[in-house]
DSSP file (Angstrom, degrees, kcal/mol; ACC not computed):
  #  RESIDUE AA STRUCTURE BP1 BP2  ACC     N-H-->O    O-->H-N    N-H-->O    O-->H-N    TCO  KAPPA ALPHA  PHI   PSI    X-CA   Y-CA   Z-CA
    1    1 A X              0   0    0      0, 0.0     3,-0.0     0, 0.0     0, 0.0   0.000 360.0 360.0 360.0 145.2    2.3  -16.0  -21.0
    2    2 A X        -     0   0    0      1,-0.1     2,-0.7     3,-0.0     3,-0.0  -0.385 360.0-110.6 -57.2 152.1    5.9  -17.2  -22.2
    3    3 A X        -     0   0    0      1,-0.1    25,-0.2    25,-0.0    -1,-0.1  -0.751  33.1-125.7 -72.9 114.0    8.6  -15.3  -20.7
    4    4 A X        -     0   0    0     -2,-0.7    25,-2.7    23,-0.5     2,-0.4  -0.256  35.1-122.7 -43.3 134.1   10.1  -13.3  -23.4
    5    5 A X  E     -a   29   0A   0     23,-0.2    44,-8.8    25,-0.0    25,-0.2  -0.934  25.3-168.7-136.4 152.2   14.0  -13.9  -23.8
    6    6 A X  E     -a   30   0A   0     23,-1.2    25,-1.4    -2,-0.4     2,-0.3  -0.490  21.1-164.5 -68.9 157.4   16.8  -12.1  -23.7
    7    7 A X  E     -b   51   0B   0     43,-1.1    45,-1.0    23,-0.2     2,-0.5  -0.796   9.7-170.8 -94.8 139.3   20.7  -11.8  -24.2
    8    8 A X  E     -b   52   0B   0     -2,-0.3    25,-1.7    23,-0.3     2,-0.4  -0.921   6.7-162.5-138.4 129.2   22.5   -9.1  -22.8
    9    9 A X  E     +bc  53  33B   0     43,-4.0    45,-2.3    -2,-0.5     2,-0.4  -0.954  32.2 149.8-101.5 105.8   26.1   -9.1  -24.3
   10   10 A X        -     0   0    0     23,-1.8    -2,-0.1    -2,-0.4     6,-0.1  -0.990  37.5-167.5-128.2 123.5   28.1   -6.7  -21.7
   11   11 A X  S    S+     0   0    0     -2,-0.4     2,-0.9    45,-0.2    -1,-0.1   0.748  78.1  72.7 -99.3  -4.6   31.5   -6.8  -20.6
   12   12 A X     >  -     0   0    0      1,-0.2     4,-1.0     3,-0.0     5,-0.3  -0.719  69.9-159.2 -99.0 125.1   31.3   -4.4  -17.5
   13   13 A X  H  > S+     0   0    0     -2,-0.9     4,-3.3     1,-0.2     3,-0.3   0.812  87.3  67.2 -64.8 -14.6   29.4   -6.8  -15.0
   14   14 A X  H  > S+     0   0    0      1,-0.2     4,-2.3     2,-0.2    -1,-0.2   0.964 113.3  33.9 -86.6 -43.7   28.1   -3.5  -12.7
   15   15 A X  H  4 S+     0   0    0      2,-0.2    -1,-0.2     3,-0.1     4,-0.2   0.466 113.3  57.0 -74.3 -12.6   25.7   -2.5  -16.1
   16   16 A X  H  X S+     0   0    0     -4,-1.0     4,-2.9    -3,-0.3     3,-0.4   0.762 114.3  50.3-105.7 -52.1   25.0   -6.8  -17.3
   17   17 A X  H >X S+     0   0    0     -4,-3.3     4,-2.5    -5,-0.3     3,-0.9   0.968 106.5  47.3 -45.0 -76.5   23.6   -6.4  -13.3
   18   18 A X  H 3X S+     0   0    0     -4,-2.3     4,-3.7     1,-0.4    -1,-0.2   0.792 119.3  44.1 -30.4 -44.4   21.4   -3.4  -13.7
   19   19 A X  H 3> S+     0   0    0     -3,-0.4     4,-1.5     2,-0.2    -1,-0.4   0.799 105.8  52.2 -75.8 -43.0   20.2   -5.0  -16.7
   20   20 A X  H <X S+     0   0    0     -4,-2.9     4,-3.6    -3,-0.9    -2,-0.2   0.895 117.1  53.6 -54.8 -48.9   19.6   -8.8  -15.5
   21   21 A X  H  X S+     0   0    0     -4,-2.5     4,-2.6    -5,-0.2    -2,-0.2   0.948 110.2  36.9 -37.2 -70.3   17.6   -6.7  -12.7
   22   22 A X  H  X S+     0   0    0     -4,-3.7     4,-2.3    -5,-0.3    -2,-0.2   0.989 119.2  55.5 -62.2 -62.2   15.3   -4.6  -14.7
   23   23 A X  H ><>S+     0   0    0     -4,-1.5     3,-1.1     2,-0.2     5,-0.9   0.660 106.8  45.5  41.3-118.6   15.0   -7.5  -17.0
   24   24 A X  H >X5S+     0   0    0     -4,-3.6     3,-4.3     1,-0.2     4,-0.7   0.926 109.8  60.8 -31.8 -83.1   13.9  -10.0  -14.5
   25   25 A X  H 3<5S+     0   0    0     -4,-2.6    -1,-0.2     1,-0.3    -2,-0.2   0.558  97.6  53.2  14.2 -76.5   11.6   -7.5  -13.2
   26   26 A X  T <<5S-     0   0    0     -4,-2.3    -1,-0.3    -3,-1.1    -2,-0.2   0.085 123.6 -98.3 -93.1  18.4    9.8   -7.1  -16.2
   27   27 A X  T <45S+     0   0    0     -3,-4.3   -23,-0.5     1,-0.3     2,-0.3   0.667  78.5 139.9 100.5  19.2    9.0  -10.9  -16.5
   28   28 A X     << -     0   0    0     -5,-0.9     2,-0.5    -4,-0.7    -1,-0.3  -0.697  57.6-128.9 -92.0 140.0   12.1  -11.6  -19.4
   29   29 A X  E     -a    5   0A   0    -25,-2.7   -23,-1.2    -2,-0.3     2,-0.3  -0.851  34.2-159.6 -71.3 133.8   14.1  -14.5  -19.2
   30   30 A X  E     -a    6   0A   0     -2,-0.5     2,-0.3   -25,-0.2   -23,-0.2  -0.918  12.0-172.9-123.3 137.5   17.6  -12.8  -19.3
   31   31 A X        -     0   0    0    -25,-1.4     2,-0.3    -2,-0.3   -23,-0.3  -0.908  17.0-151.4-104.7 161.5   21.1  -14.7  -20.4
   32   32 A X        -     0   0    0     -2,-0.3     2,-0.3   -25,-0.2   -23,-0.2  -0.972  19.5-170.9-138.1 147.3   23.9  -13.0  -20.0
   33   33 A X  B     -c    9   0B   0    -25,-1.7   -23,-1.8    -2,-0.3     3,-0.1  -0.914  18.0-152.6-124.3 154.8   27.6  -13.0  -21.9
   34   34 A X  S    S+     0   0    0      1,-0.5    24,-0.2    -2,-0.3     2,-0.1   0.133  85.5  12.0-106.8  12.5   30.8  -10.8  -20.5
   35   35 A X  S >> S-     0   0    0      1,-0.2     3,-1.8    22,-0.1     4,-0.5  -0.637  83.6 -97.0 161.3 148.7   31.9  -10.8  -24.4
   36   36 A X  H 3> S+     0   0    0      1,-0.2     4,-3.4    22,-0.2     3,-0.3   0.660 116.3  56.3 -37.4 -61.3   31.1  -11.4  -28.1
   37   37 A X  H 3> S+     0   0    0      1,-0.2     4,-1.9     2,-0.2    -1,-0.2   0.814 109.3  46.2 -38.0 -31.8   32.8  -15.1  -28.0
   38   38 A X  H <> S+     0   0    0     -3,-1.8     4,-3.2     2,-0.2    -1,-0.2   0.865 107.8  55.5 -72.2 -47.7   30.7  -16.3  -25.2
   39   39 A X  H  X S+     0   0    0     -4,-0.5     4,-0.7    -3,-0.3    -2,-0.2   0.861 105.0  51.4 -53.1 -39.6   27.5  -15.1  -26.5
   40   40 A X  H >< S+     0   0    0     -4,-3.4     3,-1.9     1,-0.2    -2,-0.2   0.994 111.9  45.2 -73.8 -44.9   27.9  -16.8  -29.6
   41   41 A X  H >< S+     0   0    0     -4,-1.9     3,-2.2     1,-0.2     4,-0.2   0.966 109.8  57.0 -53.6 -49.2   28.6  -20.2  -27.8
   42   42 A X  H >X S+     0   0    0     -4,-3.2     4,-1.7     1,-0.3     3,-0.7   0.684  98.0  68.0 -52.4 -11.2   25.4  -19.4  -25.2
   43   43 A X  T << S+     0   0    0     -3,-1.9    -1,-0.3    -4,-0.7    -2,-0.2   0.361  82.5  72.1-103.4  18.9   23.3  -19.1  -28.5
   44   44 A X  T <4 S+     0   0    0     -3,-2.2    -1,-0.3    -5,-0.1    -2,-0.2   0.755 118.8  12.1 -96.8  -2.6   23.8  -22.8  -29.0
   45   45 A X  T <4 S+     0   0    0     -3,-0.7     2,-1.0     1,-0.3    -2,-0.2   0.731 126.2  59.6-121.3 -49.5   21.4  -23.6  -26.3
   46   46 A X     <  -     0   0    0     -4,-1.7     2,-0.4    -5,-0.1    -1,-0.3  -0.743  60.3-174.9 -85.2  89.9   19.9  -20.6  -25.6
   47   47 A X        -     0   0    0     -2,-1.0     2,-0.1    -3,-0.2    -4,-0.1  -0.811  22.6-151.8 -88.7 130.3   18.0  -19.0  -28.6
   48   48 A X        -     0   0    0     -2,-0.4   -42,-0.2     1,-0.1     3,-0.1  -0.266  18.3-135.2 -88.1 161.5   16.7  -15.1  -27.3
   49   49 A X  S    S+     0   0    0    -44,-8.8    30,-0.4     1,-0.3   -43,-0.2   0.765  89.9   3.0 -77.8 -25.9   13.9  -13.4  -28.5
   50   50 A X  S    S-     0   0    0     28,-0.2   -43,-1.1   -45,-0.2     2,-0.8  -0.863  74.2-125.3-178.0 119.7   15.8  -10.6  -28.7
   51   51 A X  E     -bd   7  80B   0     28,-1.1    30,-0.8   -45,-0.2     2,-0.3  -0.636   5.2-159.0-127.6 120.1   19.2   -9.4  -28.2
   52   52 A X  E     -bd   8  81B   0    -45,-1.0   -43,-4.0    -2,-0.8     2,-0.6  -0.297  28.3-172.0 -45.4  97.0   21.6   -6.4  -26.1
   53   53 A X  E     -bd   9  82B   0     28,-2.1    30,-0.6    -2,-0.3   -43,-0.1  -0.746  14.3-153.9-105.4  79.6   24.7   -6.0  -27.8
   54   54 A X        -     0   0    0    -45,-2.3    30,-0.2    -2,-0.6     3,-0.1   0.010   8.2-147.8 -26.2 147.7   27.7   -4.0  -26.6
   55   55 A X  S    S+     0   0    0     28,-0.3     2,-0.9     7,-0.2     7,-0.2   0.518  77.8  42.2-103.3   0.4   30.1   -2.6  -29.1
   56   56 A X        +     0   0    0      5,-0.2     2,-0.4     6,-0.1   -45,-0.2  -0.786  67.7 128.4-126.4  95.1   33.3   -2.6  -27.4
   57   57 A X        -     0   0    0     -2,-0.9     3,-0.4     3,-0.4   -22,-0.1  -0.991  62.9 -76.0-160.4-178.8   34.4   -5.4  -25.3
   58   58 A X  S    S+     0   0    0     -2,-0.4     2,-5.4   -24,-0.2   -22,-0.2   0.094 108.6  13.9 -66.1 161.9   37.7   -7.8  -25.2
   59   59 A X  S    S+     0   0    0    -23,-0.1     2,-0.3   -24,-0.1    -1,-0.2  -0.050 129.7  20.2  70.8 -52.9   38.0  -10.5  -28.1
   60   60 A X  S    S-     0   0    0     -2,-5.4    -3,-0.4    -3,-0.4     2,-0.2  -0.941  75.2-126.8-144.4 168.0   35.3   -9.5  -30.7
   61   61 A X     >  -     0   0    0     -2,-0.3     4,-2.3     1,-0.2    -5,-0.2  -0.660  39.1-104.8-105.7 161.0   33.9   -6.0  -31.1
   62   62 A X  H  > S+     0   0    0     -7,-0.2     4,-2.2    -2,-0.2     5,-0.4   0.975 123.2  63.6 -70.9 -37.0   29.4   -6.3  -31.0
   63   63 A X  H  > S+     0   0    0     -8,-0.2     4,-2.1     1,-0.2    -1,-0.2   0.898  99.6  43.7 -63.0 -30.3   30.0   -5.7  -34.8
   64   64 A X  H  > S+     0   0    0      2,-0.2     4,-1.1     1,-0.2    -1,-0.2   0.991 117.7  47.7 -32.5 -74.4   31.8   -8.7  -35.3
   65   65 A X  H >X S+     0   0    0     -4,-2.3     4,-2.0     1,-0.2     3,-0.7   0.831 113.5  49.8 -45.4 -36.8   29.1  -10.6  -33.1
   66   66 A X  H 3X>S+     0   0    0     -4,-2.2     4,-1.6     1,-0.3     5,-0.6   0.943 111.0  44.3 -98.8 -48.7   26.6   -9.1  -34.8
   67   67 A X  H 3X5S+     0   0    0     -4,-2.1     4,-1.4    -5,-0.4    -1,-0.3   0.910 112.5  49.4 -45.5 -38.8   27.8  -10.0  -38.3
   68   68 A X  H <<5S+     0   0    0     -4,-1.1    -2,-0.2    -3,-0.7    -1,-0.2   0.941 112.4  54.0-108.8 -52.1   28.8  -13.7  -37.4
   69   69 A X  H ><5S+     0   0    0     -4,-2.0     3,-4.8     1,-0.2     6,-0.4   0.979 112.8  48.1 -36.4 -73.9   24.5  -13.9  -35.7
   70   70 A X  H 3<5S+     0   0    0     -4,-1.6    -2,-0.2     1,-0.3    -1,-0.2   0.810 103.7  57.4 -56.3 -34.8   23.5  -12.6  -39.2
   71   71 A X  T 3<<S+     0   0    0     -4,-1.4     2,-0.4    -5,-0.6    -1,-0.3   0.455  92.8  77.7 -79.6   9.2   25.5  -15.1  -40.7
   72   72 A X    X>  -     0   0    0     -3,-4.8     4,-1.8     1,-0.1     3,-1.2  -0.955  65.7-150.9-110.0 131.3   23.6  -18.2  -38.9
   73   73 A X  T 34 S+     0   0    0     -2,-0.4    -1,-0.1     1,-0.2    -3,-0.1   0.455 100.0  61.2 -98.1  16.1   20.4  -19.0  -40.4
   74   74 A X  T 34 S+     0   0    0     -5,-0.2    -1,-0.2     2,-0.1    -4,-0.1   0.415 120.2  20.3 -80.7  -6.3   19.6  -20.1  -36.9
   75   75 A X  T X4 S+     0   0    0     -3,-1.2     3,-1.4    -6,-0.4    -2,-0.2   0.399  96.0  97.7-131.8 -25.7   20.1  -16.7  -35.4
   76   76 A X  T 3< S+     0   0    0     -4,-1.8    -3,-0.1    -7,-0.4    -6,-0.1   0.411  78.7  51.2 -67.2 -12.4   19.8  -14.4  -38.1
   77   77 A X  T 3  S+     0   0    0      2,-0.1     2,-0.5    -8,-0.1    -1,-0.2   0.328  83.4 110.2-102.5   3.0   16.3  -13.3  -37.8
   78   78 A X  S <  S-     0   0    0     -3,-1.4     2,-0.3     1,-0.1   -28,-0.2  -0.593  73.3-109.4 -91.3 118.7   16.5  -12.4  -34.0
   79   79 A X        -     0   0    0     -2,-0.5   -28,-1.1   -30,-0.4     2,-0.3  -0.012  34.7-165.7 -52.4 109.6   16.3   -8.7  -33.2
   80   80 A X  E     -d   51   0B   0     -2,-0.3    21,-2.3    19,-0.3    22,-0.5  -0.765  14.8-165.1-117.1 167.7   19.3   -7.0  -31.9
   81   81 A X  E     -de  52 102B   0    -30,-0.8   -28,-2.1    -2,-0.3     2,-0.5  -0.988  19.6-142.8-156.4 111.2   19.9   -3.7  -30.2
   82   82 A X  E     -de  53 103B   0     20,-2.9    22,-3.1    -2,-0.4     2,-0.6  -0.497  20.6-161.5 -97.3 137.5   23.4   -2.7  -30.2
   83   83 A X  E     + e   0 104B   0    -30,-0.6     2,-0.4    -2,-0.5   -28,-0.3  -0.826  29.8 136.4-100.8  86.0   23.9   -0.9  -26.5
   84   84 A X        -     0   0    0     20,-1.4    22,-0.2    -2,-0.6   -30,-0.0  -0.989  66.4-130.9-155.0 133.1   26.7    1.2  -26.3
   85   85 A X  S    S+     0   0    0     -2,-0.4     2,-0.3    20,-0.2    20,-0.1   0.372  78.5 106.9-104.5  43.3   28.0    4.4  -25.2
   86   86 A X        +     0   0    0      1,-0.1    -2,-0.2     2,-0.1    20,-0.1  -0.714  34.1 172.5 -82.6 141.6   29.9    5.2  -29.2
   87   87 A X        +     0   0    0     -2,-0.3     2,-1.1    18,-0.1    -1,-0.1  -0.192  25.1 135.8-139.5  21.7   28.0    7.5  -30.7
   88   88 A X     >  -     0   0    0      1,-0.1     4,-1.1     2,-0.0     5,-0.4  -0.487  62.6-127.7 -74.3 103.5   30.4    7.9  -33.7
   89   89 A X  H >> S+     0   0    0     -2,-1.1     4,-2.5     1,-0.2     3,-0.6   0.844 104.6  59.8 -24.4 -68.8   28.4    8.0  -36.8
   90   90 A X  H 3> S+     0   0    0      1,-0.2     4,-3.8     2,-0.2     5,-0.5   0.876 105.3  47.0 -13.8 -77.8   30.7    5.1  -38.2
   91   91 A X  H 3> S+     0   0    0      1,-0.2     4,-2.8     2,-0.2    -1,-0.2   0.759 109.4  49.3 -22.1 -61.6   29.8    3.0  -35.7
   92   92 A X  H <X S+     0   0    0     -4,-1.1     4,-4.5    -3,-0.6    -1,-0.2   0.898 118.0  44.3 -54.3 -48.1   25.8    3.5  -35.8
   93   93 A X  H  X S+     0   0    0     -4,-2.5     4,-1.1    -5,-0.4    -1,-0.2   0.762 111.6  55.9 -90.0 -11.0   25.9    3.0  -39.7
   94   94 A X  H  X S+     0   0    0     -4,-3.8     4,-3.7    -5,-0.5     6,-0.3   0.929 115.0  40.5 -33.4 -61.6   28.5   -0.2  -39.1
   95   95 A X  H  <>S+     0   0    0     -4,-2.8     5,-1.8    -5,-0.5     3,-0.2   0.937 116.2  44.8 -59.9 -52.0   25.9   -1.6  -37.0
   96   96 A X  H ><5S+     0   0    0     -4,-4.5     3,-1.1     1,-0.3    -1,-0.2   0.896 115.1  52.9 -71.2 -44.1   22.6   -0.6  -39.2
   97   97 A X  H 3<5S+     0   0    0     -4,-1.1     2,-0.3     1,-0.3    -1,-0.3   0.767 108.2  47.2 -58.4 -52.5   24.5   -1.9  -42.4
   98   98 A X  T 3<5S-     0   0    0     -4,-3.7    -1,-0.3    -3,-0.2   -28,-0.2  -0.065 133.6 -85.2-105.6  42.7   25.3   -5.2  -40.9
   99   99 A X  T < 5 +     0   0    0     -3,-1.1   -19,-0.3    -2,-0.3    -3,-0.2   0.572  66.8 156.0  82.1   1.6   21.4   -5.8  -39.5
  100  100 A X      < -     0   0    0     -5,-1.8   -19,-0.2    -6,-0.3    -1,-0.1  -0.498  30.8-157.0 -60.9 152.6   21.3   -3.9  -35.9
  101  101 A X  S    S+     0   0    0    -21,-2.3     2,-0.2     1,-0.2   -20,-0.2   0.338  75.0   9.2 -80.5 -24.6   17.3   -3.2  -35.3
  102  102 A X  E     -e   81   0B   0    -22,-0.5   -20,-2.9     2,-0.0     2,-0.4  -0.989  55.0-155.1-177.3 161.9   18.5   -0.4  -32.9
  103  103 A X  E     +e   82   0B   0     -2,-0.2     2,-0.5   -22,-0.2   -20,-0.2  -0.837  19.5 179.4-161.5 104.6   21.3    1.6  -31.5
  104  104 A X  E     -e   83   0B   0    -22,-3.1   -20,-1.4    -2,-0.4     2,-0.4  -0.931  25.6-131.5-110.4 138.1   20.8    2.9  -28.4
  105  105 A X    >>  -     0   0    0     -2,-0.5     4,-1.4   -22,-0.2     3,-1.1  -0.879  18.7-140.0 -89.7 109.1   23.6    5.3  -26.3
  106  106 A X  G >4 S+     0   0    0     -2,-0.4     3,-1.3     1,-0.2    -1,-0.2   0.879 102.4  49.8 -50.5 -70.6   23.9    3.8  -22.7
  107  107 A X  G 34 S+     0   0    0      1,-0.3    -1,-0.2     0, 0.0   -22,-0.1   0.535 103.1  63.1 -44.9 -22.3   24.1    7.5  -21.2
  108  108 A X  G <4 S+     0   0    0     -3,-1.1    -1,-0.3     2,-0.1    -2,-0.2   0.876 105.1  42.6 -71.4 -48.7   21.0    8.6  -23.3
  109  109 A X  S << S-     0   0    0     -4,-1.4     2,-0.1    -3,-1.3     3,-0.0  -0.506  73.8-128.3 -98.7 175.2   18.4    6.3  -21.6
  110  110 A X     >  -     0   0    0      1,-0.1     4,-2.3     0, 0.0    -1,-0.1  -0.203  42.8-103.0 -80.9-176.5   17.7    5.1  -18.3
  111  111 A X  H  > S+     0   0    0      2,-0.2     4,-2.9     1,-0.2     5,-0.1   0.880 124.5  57.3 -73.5 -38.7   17.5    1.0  -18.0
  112  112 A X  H  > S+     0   0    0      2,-0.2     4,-1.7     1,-0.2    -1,-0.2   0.820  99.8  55.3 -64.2 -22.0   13.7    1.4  -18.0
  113  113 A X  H  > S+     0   0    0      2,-0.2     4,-3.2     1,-0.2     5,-0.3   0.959 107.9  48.7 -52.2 -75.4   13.9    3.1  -21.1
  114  114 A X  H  X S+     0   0    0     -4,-2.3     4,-1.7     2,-0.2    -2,-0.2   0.797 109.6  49.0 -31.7 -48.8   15.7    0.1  -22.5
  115  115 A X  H  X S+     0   0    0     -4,-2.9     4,-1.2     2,-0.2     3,-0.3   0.967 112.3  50.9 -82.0 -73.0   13.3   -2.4  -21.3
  116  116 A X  H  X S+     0   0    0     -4,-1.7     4,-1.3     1,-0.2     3,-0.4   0.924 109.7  49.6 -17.1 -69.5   10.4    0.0  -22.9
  117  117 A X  H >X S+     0   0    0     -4,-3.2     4,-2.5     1,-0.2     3,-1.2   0.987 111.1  51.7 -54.6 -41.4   12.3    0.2  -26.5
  118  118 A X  H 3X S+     0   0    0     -4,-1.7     4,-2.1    -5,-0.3    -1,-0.2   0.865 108.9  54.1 -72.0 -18.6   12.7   -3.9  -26.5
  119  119 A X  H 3<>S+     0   0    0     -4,-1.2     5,-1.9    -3,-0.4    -1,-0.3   0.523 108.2  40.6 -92.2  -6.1    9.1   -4.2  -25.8
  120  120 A X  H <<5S+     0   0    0     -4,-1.3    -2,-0.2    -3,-1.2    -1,-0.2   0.651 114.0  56.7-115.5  -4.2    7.7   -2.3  -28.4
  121  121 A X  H  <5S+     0   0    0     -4,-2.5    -2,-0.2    -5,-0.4    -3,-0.1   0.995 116.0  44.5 -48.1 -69.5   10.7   -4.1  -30.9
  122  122 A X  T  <5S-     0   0    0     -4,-2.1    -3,-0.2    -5,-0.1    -2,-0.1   0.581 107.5-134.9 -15.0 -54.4    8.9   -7.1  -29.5
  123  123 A X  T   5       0   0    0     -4,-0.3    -3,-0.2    -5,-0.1    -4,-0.1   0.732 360.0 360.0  99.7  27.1    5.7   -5.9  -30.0
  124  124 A X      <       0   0    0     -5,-1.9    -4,-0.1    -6,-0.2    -5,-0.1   0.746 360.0 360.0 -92.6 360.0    5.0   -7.2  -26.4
């Protein structure tokens, strides 16, 4: 079977680990960015299946990223799942408004939890 892939856009490396882990684990190919600008460059070689989007980190905010994805008609159809621990209505209805698939509060799930929701995004 293909290896599914991922993106994880993270800027705290201890939480882009945890993640690469479980991940890996579960048979994904994972890339990883420490912020929005970096991601976007990694998505010229690396197109994801599906991607983990912080909303706060240095340079661009995930709505930005996630706006500027939606605005590539090479990227734009790729599921993202903004990861974050805002839970300020704004935010959520930023994110849904400008395409997010999902809006998950790091402190509500575990990682396996994460890894569960992207696989039934996935369909896998």
């Amino acid at each position: 079977m293909n290896e599914k892939k991922i993106l994880i856009v993270e800027d705290d490396a201890f939480i882009r680990d945890i993640y690469q882990t479980k991940f890996n684990q579960e048979g994904f190919e994972v890339a990883m960015a420490e912020d929005g600008i970096f991601a976007l460059e990694k998505m010229e070689q690396f197109i994801p299946d599906i991607i983990l989007l912080d909303v706060l980190m240095p340079y661009m905010d995930g709505v930005e990223v996630l706006k500027k994805i939606k605005e590539n008609a090479k990227l734009k159809n790729i599921p993202i799942i903004m990861l974050t621990n805002i839970s300020e209505k704004e935010k959520v209805d930023m994110a849904s408004e400008n395409g997010a698939d999902g809006y998950l509060i790091k402190s509500h799930f575990t990682p396996s939890e994460v890894v569960q929701k992207v696989k039934v995004l996935l369909k896998m």
